[in-house]
PDB file with one MODEL, atoms N, CA, C and O in Angstrom:
MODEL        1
ATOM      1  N   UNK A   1     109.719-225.163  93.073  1.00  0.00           N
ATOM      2  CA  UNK A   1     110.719-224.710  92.142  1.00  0.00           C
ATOM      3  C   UNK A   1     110.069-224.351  90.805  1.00  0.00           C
ATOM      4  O   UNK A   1     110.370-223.379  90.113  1.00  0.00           O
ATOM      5  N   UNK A   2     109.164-225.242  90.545  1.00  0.00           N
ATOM      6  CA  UNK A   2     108.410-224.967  88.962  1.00  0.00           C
ATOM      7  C   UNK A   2     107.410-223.685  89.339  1.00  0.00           C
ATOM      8  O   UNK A   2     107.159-222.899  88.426  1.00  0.00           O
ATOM      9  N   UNK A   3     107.047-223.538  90.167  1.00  0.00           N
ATOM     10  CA  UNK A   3     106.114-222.370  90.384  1.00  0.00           C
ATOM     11  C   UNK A   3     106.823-221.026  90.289  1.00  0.00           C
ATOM     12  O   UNK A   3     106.414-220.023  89.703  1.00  0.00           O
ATOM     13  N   UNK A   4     107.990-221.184  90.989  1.00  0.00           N
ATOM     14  CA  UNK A   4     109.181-219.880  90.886  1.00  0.00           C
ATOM     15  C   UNK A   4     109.663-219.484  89.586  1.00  0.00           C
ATOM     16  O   UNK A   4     110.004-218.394  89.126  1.00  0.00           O
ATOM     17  N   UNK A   5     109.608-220.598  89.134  1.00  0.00           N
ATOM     18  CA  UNK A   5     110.492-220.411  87.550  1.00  0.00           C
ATOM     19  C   UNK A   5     109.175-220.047  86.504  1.00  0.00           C
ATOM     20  O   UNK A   5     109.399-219.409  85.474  1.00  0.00           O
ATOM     21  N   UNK A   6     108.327-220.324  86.713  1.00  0.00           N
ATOM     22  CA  UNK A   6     106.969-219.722  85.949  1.00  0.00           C
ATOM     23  C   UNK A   6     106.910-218.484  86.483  1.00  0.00           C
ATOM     24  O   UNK A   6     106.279-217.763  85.711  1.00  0.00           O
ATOM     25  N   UNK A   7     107.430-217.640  87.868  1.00  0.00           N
ATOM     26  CA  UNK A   7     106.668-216.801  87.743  1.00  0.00           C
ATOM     27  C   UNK A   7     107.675-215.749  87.419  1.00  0.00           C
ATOM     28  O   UNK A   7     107.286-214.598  87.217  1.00  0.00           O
ATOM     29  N   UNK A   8     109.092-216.095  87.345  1.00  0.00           N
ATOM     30  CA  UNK A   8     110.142-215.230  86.345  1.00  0.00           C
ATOM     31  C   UNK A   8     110.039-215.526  84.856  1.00  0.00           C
ATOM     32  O   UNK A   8     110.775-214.903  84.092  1.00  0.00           O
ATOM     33  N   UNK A   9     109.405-216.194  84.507  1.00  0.00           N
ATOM     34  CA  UNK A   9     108.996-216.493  83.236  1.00  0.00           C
ATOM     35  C   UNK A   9     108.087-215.786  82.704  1.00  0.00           C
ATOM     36  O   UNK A   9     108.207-215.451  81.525  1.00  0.00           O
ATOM     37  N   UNK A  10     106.810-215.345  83.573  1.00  0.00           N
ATOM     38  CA  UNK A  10     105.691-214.300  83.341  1.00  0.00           C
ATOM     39  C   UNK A  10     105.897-213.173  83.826  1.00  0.00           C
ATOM     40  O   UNK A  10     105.249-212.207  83.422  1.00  0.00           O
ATOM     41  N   UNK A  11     106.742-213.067  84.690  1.00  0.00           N
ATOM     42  CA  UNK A  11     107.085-211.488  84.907  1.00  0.00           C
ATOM     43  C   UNK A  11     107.735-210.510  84.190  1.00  0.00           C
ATOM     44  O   UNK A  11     108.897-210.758  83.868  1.00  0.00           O
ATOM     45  N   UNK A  12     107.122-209.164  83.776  1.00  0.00           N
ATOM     46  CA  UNK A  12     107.255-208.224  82.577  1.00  0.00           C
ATOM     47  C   UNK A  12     108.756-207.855  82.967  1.00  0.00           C
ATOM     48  O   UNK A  12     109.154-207.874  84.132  1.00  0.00           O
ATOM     49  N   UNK A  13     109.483-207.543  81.960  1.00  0.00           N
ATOM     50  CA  UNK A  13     110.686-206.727  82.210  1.00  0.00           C
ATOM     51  C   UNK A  13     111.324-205.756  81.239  1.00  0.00           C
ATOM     52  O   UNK A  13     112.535-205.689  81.026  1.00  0.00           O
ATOM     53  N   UNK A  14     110.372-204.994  80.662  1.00  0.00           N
ATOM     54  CA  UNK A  14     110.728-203.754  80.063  1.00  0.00           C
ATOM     55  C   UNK A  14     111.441-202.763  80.668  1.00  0.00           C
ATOM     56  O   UNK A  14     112.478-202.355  80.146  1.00  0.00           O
ATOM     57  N   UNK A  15     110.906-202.181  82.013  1.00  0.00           N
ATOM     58  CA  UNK A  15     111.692-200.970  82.788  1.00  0.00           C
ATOM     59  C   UNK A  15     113.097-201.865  83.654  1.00  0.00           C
ATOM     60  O   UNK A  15     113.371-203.063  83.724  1.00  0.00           O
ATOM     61  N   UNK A  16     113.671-200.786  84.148  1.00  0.00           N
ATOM     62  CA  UNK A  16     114.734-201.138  84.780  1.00  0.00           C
ATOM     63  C   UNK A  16     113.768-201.701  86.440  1.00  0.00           C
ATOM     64  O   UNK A  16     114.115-202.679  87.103  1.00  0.00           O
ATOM     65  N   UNK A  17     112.829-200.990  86.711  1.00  0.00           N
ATOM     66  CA  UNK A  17     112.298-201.658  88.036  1.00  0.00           C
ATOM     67  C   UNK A  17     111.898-203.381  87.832  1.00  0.00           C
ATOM     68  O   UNK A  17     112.103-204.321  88.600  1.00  0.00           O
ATOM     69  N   UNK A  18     111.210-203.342  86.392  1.00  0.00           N
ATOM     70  CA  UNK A  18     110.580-204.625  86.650  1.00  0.00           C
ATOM     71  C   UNK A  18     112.206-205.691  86.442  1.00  0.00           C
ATOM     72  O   UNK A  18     112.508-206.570  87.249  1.00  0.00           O
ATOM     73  N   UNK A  19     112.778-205.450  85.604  1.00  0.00           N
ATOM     74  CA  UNK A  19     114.310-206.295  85.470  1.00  0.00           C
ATOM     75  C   UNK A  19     115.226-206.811  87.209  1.00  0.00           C
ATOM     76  O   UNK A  19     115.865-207.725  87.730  1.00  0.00           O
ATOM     77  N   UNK A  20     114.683-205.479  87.461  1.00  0.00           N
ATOM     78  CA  UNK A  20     115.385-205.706  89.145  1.00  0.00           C
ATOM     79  C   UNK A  20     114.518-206.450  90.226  1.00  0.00           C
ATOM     80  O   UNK A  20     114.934-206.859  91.311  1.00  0.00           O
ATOM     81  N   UNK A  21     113.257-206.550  89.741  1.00  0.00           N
ATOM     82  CA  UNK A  21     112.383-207.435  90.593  1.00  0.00           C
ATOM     83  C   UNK A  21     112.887-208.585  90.156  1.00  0.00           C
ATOM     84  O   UNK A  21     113.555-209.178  91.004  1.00  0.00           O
ATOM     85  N   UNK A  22     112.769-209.224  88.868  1.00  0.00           N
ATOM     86  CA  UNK A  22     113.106-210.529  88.483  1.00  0.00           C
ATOM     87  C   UNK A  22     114.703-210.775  88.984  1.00  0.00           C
ATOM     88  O   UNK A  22     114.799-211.629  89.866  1.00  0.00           O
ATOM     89  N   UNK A  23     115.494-210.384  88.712  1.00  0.00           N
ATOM     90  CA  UNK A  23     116.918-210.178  89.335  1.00  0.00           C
ATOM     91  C   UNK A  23     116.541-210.765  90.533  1.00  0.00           C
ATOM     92  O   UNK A  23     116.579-211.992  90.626  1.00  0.00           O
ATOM     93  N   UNK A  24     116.054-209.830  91.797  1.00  0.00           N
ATOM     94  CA  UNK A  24     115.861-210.153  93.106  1.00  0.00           C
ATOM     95  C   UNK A  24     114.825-212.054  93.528  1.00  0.00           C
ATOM     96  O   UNK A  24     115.090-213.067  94.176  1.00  0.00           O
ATOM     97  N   UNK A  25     114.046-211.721  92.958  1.00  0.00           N
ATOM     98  CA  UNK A  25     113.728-213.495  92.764  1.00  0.00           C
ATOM     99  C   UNK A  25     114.548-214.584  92.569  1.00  0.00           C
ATOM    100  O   UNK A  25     114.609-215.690  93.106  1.00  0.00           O
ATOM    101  N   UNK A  26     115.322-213.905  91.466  1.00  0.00           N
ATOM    102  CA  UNK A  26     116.002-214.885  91.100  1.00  0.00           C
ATOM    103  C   UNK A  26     117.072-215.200  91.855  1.00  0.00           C
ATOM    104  O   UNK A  26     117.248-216.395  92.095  1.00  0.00           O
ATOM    105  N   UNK A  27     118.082-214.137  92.432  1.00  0.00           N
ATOM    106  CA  UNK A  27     118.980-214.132  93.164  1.00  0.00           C
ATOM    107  C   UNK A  27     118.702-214.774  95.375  1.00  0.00           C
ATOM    108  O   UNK A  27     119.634-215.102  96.109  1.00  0.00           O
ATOM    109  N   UNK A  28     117.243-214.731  95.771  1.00  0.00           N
ATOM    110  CA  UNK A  28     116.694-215.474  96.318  1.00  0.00           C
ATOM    111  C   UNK A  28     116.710-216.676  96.425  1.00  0.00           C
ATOM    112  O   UNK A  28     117.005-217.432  97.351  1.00  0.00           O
ATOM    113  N   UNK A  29     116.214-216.886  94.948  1.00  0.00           N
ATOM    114  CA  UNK A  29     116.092-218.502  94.491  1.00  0.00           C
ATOM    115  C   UNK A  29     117.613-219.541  94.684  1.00  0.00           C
ATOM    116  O   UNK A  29     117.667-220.688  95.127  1.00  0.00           O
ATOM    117  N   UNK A  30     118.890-218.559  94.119  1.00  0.00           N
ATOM    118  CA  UNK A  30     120.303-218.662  93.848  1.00  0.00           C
ATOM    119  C   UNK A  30     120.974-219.423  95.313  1.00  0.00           C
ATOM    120  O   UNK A  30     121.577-220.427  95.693  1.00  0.00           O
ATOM    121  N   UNK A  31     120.279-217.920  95.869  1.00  0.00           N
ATOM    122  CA  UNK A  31     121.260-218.257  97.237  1.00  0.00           C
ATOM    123  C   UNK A  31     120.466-218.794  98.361  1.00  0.00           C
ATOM    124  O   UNK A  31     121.047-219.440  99.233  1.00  0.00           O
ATOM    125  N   UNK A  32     119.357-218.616  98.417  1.00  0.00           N
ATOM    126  CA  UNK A  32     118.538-219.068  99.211  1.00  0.00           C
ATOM    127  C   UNK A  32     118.938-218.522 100.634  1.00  0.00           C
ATOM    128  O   UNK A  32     118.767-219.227 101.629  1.00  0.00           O
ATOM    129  N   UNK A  33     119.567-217.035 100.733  1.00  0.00           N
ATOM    130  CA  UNK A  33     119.751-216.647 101.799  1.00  0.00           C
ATOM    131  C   UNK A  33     118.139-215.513 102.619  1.00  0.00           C
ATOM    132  O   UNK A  33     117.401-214.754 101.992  1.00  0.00           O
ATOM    133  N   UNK A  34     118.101-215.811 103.998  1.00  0.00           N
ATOM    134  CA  UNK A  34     117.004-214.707 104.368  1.00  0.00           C
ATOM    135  C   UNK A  34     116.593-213.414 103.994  1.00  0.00           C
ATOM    136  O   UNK A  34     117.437-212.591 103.639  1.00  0.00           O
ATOM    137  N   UNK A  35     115.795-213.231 104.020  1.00  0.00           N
ATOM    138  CA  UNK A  35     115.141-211.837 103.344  1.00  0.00           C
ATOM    139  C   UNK A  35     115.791-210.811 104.046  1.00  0.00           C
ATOM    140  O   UNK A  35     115.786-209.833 103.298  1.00  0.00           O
ATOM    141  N   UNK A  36     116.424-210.499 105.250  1.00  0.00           N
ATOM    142  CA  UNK A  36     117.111-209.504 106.183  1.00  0.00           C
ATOM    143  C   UNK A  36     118.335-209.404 105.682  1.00  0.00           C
ATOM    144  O   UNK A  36     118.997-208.398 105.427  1.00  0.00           O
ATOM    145  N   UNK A  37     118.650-210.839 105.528  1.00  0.00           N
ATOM    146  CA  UNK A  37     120.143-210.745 105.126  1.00  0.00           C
ATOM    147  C   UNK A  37     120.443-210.101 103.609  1.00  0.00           C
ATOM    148  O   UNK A  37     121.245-209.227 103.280  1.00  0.00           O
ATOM    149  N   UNK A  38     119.635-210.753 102.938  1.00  0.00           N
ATOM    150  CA  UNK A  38     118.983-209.599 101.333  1.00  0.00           C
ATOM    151  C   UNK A  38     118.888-208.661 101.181  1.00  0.00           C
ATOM    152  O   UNK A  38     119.192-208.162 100.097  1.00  0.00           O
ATOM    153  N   UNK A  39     118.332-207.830 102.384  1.00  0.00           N
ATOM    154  CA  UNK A  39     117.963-206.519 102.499  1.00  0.00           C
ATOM    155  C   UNK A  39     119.207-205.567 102.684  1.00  0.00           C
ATOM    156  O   UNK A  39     119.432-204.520 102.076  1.00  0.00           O
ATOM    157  N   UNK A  40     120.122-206.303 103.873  1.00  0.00           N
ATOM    158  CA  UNK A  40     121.501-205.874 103.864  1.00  0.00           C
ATOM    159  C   UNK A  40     122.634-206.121 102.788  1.00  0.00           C
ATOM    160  O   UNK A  40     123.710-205.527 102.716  1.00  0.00           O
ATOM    161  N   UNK A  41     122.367-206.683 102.329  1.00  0.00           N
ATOM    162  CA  UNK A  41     123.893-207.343 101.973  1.00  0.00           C
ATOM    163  C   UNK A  41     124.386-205.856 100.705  1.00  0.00           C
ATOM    164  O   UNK A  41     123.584-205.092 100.167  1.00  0.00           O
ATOM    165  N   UNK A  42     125.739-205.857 100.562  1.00  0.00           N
ATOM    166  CA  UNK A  42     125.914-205.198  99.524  1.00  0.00           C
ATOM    167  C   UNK A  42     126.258-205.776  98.194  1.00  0.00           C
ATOM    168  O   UNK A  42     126.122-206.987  98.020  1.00  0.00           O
ATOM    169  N   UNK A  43     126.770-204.866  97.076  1.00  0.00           N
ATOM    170  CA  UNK A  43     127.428-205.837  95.972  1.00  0.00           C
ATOM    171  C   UNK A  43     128.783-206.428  96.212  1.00  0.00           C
ATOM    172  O   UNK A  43     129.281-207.392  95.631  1.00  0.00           O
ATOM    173  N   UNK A  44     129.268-205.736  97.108  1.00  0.00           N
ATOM    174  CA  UNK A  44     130.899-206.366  97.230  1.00  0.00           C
ATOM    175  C   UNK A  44     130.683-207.383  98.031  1.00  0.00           C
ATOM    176  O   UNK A  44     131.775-207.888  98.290  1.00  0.00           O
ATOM    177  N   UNK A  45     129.176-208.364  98.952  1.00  0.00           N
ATOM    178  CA  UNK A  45     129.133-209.472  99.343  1.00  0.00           C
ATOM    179  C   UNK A  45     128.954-210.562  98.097  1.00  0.00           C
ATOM    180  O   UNK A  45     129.239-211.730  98.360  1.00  0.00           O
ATOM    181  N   UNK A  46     128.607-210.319  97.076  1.00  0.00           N
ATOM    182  CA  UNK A  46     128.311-211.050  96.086  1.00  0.00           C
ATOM    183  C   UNK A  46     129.578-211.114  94.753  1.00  0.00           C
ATOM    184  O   UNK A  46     129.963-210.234  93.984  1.00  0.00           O
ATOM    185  N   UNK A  47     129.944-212.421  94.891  1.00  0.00           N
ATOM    186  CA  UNK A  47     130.751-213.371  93.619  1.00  0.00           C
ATOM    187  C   UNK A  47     130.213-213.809  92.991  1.00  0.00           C
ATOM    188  O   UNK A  47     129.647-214.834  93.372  1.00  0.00           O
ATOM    189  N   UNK A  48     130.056-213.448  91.908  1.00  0.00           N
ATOM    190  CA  UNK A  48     129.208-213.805  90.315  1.00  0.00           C
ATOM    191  C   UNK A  48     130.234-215.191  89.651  1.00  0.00           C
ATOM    192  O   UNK A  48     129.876-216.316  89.301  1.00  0.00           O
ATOM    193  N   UNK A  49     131.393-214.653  89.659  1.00  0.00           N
ATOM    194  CA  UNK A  49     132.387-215.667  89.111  1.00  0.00           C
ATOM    195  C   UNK A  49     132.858-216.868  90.220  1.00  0.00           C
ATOM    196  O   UNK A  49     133.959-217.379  90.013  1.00  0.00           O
ATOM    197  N   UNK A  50     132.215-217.251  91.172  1.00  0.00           N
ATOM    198  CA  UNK A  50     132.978-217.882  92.106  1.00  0.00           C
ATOM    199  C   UNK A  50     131.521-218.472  92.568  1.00  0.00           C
ATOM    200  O   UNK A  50     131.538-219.360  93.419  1.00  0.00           O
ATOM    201  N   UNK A  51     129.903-217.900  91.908  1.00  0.00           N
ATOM    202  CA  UNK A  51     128.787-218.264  92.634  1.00  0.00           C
ATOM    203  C   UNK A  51     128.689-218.408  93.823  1.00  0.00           C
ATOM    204  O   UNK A  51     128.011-219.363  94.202  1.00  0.00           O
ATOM    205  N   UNK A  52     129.230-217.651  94.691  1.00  0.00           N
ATOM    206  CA  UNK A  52     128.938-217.534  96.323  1.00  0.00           C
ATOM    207  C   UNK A  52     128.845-215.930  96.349  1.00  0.00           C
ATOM    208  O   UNK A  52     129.258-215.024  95.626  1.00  0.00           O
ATOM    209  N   UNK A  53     127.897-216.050  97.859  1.00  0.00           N
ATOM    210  CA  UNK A  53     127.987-214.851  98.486  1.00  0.00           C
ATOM    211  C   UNK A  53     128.519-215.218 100.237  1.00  0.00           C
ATOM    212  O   UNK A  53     128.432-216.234 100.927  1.00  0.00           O
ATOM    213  N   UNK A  54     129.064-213.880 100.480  1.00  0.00           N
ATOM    214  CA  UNK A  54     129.974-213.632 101.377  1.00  0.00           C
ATOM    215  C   UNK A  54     129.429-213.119 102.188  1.00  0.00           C
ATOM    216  O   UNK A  54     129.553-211.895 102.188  1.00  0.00           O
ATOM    217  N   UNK A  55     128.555-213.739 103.290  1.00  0.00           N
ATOM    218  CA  UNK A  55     127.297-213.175 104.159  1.00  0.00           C
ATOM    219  C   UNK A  55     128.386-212.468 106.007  1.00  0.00           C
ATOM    220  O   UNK A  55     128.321-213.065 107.082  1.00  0.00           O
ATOM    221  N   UNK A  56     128.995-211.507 105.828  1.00  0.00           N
ATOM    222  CA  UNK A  56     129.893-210.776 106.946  1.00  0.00           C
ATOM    223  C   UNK A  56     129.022-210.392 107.798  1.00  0.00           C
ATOM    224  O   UNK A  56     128.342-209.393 107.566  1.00  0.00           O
ATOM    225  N   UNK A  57     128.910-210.961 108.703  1.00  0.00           N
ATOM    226  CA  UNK A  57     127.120-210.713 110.369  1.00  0.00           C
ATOM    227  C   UNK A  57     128.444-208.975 110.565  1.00  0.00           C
ATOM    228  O   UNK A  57     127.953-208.499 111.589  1.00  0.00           O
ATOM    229  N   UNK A  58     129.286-208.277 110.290  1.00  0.00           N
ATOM    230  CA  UNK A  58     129.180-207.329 110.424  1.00  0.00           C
ATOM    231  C   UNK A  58     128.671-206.247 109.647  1.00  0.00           C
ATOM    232  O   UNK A  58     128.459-205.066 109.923  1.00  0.00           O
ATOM    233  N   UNK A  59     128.535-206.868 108.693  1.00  0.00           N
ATOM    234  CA  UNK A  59     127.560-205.849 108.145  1.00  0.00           C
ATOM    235  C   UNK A  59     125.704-206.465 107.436  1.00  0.00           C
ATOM    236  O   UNK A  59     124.777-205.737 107.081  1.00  0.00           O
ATOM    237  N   UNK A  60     125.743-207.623 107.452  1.00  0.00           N
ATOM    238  CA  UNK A  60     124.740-208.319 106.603  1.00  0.00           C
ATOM    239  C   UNK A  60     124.308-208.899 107.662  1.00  0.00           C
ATOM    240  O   UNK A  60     125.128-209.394 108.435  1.00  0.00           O
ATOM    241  N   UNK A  61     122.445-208.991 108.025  1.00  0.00           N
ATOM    242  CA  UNK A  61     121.772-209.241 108.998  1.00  0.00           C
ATOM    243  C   UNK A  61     121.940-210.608 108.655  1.00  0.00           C
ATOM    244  O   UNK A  61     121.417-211.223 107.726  1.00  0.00           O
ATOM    245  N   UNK A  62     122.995-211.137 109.808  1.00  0.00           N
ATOM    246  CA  UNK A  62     122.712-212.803 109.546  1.00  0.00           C
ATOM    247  C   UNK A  62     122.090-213.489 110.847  1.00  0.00           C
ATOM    248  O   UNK A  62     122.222-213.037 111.984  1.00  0.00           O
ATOM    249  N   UNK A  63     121.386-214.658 110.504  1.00  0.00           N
ATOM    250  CA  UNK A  63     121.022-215.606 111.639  1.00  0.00           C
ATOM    251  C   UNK A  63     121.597-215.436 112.730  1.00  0.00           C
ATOM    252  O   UNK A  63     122.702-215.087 112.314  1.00  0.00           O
ATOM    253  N   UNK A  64     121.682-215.419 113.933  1.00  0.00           N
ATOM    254  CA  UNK A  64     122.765-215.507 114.875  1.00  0.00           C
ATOM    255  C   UNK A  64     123.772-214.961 114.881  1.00  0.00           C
ATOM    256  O   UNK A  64     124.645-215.467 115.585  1.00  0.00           O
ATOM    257  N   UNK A  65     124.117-213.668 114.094  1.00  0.00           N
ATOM    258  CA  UNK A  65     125.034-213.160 113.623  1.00  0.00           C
ATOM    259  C   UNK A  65     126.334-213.760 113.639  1.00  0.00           C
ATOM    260  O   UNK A  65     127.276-213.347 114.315  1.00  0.00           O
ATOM    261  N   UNK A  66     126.357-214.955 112.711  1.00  0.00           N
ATOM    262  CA  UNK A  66     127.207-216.039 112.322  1.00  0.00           C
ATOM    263  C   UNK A  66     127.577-214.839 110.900  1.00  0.00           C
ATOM    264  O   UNK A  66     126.756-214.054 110.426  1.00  0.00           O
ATOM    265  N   UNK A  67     129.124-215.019 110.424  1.00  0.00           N
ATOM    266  CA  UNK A  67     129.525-214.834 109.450  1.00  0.00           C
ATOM    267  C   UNK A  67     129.969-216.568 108.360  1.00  0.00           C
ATOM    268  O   UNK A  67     130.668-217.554 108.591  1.00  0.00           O
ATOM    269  N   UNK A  68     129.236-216.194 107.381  1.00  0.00           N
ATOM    270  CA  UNK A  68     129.748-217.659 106.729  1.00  0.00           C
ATOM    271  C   UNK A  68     129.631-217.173 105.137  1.00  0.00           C
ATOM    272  O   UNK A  68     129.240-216.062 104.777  1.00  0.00           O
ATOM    273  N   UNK A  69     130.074-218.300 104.238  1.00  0.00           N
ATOM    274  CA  UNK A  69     130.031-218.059 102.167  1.00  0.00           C
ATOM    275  C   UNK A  69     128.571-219.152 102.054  1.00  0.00           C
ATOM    276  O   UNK A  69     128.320-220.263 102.521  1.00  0.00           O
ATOM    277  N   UNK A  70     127.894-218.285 101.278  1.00  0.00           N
ATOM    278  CA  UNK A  70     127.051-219.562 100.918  1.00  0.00           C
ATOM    279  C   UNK A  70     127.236-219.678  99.168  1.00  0.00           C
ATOM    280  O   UNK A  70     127.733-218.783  98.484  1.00  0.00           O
ATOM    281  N   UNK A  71     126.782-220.815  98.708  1.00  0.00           N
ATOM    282  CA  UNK A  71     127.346-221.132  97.092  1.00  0.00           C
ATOM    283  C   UNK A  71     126.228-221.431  96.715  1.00  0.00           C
ATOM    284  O   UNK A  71     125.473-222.131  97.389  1.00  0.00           O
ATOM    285  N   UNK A  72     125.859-220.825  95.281  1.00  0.00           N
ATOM    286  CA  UNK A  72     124.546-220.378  94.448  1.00  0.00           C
ATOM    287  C   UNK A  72     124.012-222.220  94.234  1.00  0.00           C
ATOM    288  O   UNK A  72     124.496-223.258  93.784  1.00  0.00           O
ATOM    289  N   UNK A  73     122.746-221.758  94.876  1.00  0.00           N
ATOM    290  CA  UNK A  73     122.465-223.426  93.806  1.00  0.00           C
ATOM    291  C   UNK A  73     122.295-223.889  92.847  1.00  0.00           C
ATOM    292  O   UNK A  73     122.001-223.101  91.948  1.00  0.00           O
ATOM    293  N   UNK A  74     122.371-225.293  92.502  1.00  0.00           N
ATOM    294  CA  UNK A  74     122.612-225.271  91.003  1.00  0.00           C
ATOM    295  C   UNK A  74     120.982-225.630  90.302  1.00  0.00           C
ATOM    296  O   UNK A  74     120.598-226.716  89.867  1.00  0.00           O
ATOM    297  N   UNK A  75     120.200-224.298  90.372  1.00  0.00           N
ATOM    298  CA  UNK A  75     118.617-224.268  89.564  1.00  0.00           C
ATOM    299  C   UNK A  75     118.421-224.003  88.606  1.00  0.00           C
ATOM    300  O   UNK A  75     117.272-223.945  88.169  1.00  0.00           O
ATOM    301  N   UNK A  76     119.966-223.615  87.582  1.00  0.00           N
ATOM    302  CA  UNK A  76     119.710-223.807  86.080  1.00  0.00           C
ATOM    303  C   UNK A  76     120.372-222.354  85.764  1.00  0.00           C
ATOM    304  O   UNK A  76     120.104-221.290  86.321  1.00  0.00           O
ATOM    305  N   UNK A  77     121.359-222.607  84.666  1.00  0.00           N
ATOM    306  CA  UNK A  77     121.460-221.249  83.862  1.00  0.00           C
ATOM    307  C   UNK A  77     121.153-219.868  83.501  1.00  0.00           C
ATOM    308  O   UNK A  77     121.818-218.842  83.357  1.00  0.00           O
ATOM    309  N   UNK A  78     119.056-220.416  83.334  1.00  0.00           N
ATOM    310  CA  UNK A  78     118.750-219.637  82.840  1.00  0.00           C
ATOM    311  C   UNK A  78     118.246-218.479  84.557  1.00  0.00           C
ATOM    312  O   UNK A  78     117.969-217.280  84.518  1.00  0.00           O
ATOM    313  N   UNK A  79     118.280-219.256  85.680  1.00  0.00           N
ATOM    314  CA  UNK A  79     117.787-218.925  86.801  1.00  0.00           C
ATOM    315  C   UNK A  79     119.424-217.095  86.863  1.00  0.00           C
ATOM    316  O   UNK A  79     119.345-215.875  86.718  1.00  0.00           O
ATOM    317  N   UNK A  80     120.271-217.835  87.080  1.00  0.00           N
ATOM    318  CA  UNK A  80     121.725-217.158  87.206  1.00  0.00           C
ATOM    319  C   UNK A  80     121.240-216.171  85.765  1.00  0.00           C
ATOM    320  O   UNK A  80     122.033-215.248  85.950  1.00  0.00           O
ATOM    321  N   UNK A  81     120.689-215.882  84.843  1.00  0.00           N
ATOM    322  CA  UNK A  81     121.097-215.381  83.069  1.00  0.00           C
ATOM    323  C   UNK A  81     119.941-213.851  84.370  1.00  0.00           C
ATOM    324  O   UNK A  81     120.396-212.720  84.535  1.00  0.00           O
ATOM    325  N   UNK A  82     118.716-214.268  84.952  1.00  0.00           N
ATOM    326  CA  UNK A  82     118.059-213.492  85.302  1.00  0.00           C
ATOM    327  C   UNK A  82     118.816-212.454  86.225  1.00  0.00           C
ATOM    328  O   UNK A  82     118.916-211.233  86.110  1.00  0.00           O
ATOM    329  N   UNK A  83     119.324-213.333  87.188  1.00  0.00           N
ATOM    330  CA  UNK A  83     119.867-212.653  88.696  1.00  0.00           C
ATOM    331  C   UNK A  83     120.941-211.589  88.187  1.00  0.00           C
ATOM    332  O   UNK A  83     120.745-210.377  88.284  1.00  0.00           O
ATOM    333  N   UNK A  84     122.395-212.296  87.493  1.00  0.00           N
ATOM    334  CA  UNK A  84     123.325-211.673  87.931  1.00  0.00           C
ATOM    335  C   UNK A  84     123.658-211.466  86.038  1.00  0.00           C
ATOM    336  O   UNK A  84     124.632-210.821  85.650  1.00  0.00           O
TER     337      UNK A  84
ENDMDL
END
């Protein structure tokens, strides 16, 4: 966890690419959902105000193509200030 949070801590974010890398770390870190399922998911799977995402196996590559909500973990403020 301390290694993750150092390395959104050292990562540059002047352009809009590098902001969206840290975003994506961070939002990793959040939900701790698979990288496939990441790759799919859209914005209308994601609740900012409710800290869950809404992982639908019809459209978002899930495990076993199980549909389920998963709820952001709680890794700190400043983790969520990056992501969303």
């Amino acid at each position: 966890m301390e290694q993750i949070k150092h390395v959104l801590e050292t990562m540059p974010n002047n352009s809009a690419i590098e902001r969206r890398n840290r975003s994506l770390i961070a939002f990793i870190l959040l939900t701790g959902a698979r990288d496939s399922a990441i790759a799919s998911m859209k914005l209308k799977h994601v609740d900012i105000s409710g800290h869950s995402v809404f992982q639908d196996a019809r459209e978002v590559n899930t495990k076993f193509s199980k549909t389920f909500t998963t709820f952001f973990f709680p890794v700190g403020d400043d983790i969520q200030q990056n992501c969303c």
